[in-house]
N, C-alpha and C positions, 0 to 999 in steps of 0.2 A: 496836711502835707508838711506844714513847718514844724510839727511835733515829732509825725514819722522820720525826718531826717534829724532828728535831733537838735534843732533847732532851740536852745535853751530860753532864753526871752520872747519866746513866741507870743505868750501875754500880752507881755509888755509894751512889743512894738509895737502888736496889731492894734493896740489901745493907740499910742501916740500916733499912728495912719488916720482911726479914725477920729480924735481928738481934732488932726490938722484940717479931716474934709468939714467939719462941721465948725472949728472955731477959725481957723488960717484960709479960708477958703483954699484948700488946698482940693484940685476938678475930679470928678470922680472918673473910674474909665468906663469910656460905653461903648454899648456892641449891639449889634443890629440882629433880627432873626435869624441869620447866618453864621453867629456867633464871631462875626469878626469886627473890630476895632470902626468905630467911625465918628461922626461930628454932626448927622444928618439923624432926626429921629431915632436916636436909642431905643432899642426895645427894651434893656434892661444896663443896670449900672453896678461898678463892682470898684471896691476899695481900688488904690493906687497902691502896687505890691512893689514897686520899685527900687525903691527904700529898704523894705526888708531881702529882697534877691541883692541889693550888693552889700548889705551887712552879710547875708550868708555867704558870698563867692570872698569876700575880705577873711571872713573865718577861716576859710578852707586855704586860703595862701598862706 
């Protein structure tokens, strides 16, 4: 997704996201069978994209 919008450091960042989850303890997100957001039994876990969405929305102003 971050390539198809042209996202140039795409690499880069998603390396230093997951650099952060595994050396910064920086939390991973997790989401339930329902695929929404929770705290309770993750069904599964996905990088912290947050990071990269407001370097992208900074690019774009």
């Amino acid at each position: 997704m971050l390539r198809r919008c042209n996202y140039k450091r795409y690499i880069e960042d998603v390396h230093d996201v997951w650099t952060k989850h595994l050396f910064a303890d920086l939390p991973f997100m997790q989401y339930d069978e329902n695929f929404l957001a929770t705290n309770n039994k993750p069904k599964f876990l996905t990088i912290n994209v947050q990071d990269l969405i407001c370097k992208e929305l900074e690019k774009k102003d």
